[in-house]
C-alpha positions as CSV (number, residue, x, y, z in Angstrom):
1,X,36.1,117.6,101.2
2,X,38.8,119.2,103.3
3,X,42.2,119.5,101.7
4,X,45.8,121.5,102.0
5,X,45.6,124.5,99.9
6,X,48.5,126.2,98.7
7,X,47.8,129.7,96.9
8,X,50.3,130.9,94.4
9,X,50.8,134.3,92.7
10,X,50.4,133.6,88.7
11,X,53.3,135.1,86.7
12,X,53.8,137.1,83.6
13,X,56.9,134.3,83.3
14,X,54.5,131.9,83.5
15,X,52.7,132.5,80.1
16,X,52.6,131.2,76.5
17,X,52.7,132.9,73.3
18,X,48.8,132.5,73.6
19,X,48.5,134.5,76.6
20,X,48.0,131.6,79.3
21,X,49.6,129.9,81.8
22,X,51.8,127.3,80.3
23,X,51.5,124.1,80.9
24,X,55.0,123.9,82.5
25,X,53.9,126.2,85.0
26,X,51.1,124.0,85.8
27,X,53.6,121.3,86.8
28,X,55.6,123.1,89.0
29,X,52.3,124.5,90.6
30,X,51.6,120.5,91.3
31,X,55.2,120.1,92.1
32,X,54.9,122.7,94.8
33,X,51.7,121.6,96.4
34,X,53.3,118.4,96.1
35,X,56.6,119.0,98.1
36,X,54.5,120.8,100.4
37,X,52.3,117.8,101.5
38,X,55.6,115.7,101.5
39,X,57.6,118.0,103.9
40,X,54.6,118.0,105.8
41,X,54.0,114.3,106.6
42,X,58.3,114.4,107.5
43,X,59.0,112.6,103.4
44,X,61.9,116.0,103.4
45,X,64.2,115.7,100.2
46,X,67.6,116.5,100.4
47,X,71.1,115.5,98.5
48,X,72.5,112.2,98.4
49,X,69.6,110.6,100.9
50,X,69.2,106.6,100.9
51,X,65.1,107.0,101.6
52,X,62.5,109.2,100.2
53,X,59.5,109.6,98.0
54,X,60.1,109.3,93.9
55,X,56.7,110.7,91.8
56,X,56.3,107.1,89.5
57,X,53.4,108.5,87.4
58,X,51.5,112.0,86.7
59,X,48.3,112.4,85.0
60,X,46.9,116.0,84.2
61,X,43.9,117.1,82.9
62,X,43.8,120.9,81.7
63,X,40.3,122.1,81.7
64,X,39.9,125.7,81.5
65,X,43.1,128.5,80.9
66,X,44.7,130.0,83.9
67,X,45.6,133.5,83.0
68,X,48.0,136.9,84.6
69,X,47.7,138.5,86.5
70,X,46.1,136.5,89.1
71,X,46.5,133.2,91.6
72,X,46.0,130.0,91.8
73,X,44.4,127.7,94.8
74,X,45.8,124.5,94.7
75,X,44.1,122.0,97.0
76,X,45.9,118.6,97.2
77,X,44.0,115.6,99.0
78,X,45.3,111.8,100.0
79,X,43.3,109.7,97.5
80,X,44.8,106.5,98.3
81,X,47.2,104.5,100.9
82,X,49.3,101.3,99.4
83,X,51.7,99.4,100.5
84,X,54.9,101.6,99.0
85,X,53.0,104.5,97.5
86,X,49.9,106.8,97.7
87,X,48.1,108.9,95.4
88,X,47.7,112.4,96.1
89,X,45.0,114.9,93.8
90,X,45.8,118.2,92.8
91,X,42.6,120.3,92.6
92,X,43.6,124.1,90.9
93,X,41.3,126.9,90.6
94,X,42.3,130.2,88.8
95,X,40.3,133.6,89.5
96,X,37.3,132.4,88.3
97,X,37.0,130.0,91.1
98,X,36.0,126.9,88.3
99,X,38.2,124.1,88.0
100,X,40.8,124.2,85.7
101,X,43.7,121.9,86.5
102,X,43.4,118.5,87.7
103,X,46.4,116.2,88.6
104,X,47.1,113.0,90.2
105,X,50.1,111.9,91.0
106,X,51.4,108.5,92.7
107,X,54.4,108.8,95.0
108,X,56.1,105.6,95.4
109,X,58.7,105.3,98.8
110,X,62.0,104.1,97.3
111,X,65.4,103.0,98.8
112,X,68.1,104.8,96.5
113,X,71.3,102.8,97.6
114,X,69.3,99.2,96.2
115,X,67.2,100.9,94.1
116,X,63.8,100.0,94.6
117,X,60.5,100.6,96.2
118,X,59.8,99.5,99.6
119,X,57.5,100.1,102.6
120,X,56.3,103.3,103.8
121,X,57.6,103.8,107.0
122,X,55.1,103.4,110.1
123,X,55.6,106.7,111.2
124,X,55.4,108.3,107.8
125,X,51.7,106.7,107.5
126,X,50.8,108.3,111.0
127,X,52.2,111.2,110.1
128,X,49.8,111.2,106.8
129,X,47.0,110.5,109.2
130,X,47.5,113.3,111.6
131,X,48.3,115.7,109.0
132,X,45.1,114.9,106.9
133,X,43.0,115.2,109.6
134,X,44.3,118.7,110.2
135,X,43.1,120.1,107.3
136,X,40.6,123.2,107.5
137,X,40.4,124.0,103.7
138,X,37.0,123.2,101.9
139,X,37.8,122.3,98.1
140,X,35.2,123.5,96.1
141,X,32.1,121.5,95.1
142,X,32.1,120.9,91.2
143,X,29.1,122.4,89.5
C-alpha cells in the first residue's frame, strides 16, 4: 500500500529509564506525521483561526521497543473519508524494519467561533484525493 513517509532521527531525549523510546515520543512521532499530512492536504494550523482540523480520538498500539541511536519511518495512510472527519493510520518501523507502533487517529473539521464539527470543505476532500494519489512510499508488508 502506498503511503507518506516521514523518517525521524530517534533521540537520546527521547528515552525512558528502561532504555527505549518513550511513549511520549511516540506521540509526537504521530503528531508529526500527522501535521505533516494536514499541511499537505491545505488543513494549515495557525493562532486564533475560526476552521481547522481537532484530533477527537487516538488509539495506539505499542508492539515492539524503538531504541537510540536510530530512526524511525513513519508511514501515515487515509483509512477512511466521513462527512466531518477522516481517519488517518500511523504505521512506525524502527531499525529493525518490523512494526512497532501503530496509531490511528480520527481528525474531526471543527468551526471554533460556534464550536462544533461541520463539513469538510470541498476543496480539502480534493485536495486529500490528489495528495493520496501522489504517494510513491510502499509501507511494508506485515509478516
Amino acid at each position: 500500500m502506498k503511503a507518506q513517509l516521514l523518517e525521524l532521527r530517534i533521540d537520546w531525549g527521547e528515552l525512558d529509564l528502561l532504555g527505549h523510546v518513550n511513549n511520549v515520543s511516540i506521540v509526537r512521532y504521530c503528531q508529526a506525521a500527522r501535521i505533516l499530512f494536514l499541511e499537505s492536504v491545505g488543513l494549515h494550523l495557525f493562532p486564533k483561526m475560526d476552521f481547522g482540523p481537532i484530533e477527537a480520538a487516538t488509539s495506539l498500539q505499542f508492539l515492539r521497543q524503538l531504541h537510540f541511536p536510530g530512526t524511525v519511518k513513519i508511514y501515515t495512510t487515509l483509512q477512511e473519508i466521513k462527512h466531518t472527519s477522516f481517519v488517518l493510520e500511523h504505521r512506525i518501523y524502527g531499525n529493525s524494519d518490523e512494526l512497532a507502533v501503530l496509531c490511528t487517529e480520527v481528525i474531526v473539521c471543527f468551526d471554533f467561533k460556534a464550536q462544533t464539527k461541520v463539513a469538510i470543505p470541498p476543496h480539502i476532500r480534493q485536495n486529500m484525493d490528489a495528495y493520496v494519489a501522489g504517494f510513491t512510499a510502499e509501507r511494508p508488508t506485515e509478516k
